[in-house]
C-alpha positions as CSV (number, residue, x, y, z in Angstrom):
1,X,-25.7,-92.1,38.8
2,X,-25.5,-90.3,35.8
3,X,-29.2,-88.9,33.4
4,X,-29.0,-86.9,30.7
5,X,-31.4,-83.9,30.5
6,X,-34.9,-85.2,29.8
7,X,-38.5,-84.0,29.4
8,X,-41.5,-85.9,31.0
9,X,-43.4,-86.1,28.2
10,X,-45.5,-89.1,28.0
11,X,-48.6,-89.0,26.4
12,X,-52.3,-89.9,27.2
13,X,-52.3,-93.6,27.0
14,X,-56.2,-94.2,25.5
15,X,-58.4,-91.9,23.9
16,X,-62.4,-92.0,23.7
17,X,-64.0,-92.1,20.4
18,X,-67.6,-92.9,19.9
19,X,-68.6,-96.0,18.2
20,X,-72.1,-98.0,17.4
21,X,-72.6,-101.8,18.3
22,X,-74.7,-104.4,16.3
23,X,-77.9,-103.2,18.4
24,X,-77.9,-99.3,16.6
25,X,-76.2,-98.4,20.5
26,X,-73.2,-95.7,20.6
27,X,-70.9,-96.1,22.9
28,X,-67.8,-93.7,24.1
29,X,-65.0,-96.5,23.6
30,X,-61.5,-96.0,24.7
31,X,-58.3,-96.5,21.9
32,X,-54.7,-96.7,22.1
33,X,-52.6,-93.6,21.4
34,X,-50.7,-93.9,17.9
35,X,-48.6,-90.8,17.3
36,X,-45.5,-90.0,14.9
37,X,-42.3,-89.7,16.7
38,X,-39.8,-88.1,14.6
39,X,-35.8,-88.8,16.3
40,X,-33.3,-85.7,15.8
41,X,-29.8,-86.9,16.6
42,X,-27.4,-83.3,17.5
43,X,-30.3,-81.8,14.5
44,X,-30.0,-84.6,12.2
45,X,-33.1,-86.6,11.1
46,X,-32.5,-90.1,12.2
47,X,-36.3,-91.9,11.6
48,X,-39.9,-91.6,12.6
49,X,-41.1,-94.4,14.9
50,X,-45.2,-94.7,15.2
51,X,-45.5,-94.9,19.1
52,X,-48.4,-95.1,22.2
53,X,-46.4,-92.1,23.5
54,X,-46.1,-93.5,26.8
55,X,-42.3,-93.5,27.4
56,X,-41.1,-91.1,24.5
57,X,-38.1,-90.4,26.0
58,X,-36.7,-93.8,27.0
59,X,-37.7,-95.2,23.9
60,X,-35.7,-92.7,22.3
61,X,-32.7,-93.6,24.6
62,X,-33.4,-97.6,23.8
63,X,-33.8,-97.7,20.3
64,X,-29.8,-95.8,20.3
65,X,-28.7,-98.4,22.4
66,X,-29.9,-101.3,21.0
67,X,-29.0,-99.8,17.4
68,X,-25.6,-99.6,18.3
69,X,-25.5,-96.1,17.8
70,X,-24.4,-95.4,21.4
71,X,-22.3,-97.2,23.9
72,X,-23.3,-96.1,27.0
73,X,-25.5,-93.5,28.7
74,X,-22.9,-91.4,29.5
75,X,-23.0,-90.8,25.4
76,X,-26.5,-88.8,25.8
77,X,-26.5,-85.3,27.3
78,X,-29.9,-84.3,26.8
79,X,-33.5,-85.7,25.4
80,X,-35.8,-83.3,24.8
81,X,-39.3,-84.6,23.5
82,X,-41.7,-81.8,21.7
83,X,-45.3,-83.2,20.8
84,X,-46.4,-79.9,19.6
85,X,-44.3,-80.8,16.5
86,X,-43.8,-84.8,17.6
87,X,-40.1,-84.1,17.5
88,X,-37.7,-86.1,19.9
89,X,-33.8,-83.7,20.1
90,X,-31.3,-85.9,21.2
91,X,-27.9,-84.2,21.8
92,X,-24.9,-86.3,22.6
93,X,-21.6,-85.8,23.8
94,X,-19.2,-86.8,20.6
95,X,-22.1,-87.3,18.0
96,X,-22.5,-91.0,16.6
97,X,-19.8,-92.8,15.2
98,X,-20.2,-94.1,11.5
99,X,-23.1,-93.2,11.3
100,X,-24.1,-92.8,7.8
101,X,-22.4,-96.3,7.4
102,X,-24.9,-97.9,9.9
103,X,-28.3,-96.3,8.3
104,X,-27.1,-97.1,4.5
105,X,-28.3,-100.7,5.2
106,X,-31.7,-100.6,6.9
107,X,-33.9,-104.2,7.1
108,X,-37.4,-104.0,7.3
109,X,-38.2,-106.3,10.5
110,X,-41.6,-107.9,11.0
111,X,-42.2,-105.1,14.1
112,X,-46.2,-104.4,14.5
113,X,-46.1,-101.0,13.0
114,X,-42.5,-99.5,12.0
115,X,-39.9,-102.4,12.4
116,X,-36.5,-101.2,11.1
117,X,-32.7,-101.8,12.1
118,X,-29.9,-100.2,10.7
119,X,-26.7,-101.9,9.6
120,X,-25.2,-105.7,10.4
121,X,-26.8,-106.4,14.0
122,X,-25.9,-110.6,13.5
123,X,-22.1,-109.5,12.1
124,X,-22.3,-108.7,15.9
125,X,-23.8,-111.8,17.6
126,X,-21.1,-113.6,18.2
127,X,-19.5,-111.0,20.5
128,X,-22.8,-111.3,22.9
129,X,-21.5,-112.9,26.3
130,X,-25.1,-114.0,28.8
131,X,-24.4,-114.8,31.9
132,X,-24.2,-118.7,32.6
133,X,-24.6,-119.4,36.1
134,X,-28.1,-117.9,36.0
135,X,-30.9,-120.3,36.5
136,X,-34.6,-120.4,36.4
137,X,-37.1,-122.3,37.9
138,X,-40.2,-123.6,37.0
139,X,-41.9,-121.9,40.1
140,X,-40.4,-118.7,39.6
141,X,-41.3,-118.8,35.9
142,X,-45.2,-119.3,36.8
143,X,-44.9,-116.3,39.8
144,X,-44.1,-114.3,36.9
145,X,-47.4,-115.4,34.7
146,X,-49.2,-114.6,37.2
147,X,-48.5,-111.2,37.8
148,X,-48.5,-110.3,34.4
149,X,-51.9,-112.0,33.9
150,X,-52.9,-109.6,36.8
151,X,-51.3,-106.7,36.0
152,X,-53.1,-103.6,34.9
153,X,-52.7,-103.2,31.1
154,X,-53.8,-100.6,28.6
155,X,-54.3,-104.0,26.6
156,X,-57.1,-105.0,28.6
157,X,-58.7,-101.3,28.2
158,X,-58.3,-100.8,24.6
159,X,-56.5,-103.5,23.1
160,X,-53.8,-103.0,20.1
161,X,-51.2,-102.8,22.0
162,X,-48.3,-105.5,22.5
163,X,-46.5,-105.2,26.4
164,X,-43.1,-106.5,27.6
165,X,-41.9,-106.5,30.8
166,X,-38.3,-106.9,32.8
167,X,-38.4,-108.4,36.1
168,X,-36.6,-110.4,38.8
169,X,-36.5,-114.0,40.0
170,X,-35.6,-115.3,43.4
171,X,-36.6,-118.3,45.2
172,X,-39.3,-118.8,43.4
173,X,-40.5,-115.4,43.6
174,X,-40.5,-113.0,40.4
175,X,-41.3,-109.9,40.5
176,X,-42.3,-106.8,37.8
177,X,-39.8,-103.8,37.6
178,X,-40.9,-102.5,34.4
179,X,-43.5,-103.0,32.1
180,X,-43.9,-100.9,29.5
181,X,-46.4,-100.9,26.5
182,X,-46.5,-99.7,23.0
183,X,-48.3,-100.1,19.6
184,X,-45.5,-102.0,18.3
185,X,-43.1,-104.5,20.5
186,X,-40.4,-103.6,19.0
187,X,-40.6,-100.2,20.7
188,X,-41.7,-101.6,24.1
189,X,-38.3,-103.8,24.3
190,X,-36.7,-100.5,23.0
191,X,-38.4,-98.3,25.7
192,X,-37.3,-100.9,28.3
193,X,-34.0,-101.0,27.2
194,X,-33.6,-97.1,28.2
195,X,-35.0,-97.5,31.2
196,X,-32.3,-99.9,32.6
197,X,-29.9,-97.9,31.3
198,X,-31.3,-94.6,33.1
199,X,-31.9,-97.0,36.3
200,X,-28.5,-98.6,36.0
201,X,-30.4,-102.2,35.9
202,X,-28.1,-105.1,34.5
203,X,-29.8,-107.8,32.6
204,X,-28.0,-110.8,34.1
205,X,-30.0,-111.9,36.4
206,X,-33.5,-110.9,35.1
207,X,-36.6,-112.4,32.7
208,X,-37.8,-110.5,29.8
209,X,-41.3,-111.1,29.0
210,X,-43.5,-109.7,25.5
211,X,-46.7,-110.6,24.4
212,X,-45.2,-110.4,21.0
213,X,-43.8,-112.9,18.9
214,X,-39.5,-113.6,19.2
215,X,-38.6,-113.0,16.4
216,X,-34.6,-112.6,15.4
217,X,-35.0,-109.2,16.0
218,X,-36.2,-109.5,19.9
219,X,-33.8,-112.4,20.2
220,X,-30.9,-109.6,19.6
221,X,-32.7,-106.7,21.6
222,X,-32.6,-109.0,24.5
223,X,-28.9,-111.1,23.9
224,X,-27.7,-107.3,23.9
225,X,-28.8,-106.1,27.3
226,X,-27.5,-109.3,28.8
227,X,-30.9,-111.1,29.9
228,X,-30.2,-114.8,29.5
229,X,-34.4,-115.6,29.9
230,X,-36.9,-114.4,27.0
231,X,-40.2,-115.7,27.8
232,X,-43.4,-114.9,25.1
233,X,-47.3,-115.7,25.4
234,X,-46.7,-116.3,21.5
235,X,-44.6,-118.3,19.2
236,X,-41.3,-117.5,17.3
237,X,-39.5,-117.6,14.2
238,X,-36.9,-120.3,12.9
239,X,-34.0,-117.0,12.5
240,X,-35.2,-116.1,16.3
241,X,-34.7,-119.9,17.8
242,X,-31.5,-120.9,15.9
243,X,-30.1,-117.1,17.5
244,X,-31.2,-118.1,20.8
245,X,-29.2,-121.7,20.3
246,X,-26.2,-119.4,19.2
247,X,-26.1,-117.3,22.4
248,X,-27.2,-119.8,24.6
249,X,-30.2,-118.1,25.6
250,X,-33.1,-119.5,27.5
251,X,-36.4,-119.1,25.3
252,X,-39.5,-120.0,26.3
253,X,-42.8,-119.5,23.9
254,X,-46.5,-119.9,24.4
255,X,-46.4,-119.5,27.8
256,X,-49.7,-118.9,29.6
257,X,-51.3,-120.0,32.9
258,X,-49.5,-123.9,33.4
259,X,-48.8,-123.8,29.7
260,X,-45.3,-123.5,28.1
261,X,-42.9,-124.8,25.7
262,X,-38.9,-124.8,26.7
263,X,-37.3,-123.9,22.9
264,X,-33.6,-123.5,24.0
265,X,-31.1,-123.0,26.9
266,X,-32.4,-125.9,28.5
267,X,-29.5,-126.1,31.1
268,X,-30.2,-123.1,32.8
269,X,-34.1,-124.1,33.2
270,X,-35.0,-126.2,36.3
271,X,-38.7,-127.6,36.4
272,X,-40.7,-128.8,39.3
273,X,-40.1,-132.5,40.2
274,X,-43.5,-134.1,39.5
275,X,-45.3,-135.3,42.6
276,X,-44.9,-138.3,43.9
277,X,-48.5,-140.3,43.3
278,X,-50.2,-141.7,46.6
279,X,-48.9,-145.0,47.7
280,X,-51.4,-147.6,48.5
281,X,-53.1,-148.1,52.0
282,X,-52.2,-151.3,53.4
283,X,-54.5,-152.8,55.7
284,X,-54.1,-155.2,58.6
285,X,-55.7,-158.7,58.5
């Protein structure tokens, strides 16, 4: 399988700074990471994305792909990620094509933090093909709540973070293969989207889950790495549900513990047949 040259350069994930309560007490409290992460593409200045630091490089790979700015990983020779000047060097094989047509028209997204896309992503929509023999079950859906409810998070540390996380589904079963967090969730869907690409992972048959809200522009992310299942502890946005109906996406919002609400791609969703209730004892006279 094919990587481009890359650095391991994640960065701490919390850091303590002291702090005093409502009693007069200080306290060493631990904070998420925020540090500027400027994106060279073959020593051209592409943008600077505010990130936890965790998963510079993949993020780096992501936000290409799901920009449009690369087709494949076989584009990207080599990522090389320097904190000392928070620089990410990205060298690819042919350079990017029409590229100064695609980041002349830049929307400002409603991403925690830095939210911005460059050129038409929706003039693209329509070419988005999701898999449409994959199903879902209710079961497998709540496997997966559970383990992100139990999963070690630098949310549950520091806070101010948002987390999203790929995983699997069979026979009820789900299970984690990435989660990946980040001060904005734009960048965690970004950082996850490099990481199946560097693992050879195809989204057909898997469940994306974000704490954050879908919005139109997590509704795209996903459609465009093939996962036919978006599934959010929050809400969404009217542009991000009538997508989802366009693509024929299952989405499913404010989903926590027994808790959820089916929004669209109702055919590919299965839920639990209720239980029978408890016939009455007849008794012999």
């Amino acid at each position: 399988m094919y990587r481009p040259v890359l650095t391991d350069a994640a960065r701490p994930a919390t850091f303590n700074v002291p702090s005093v309560d409502e009693k007069g007490e200080t306290h060493d409290v631990p904070v998420a990471g925020e540090h500027p992460l400027t994106l060279y593409v073959d020593k051209q200045e592409l943008l600077t994305l505010m990130t936890l630091g965790g998963a510079p490089e993949a993020l780096a790979i992501g936000y290409l792909r799901n920009q449009r700015l690369v087709h494949s990983i076989e584009d990207i020779v080599s990522v090389q990620v320097d904190w000392e000047c928070n620089a990410c060097a990205i060298n690819t094989r042919n350079g990017l094509a029409d590229l100064e047509a695609k980041t002349a028209k830049r929307t400002k997204t409603t991403g925690c933090g830095q939210g911005t896309v460059f050129g038409d992503l929706m003039e693209d929509i329509d070419n988005v093909r999701l898999h449409v023999d994959a199903t879902l079950t209710q079961t497998a859906l709540y496997a997966l709540l559970d383990k992100v409810r139990l999963h070690e998070t630098i949310y549950k540390q520091a806070g101010a973070v948002h987390g999203c996380a790929l995983a699997t589904h069979r026979d009820g079963q789900a299970e984690i293969l990435l989660f990946i967090e980040d001060v904005g969730r734009h960048n965690a869907v970004d950082a996850i989207a490099g990481r199946m690409w560097l693992d050879g992972e195809e989204g057909a048959d898997k469940i994306f889950y974000t704490t954050g809200r879908l919005t139109s522009e997590m509704v795209i992310k996903a459609a465009q790495m093939g996962i036919p299942f978006l599934v959010s502890r929050s809400g969404l946005t009217q542009m991000g549900y009538e997508i989802a109906q366009k693509v024929g996406m299952t989405m499913i919002g404010r989903a926590t513990n027994r808790h959820y609400l089916l929004f669209t791609g109702a055919q590919r969703f299965h839920a639990d047949a209720p239980a029978e209730a408890p016939r009455g004892r007849v008794t012999a006279t």
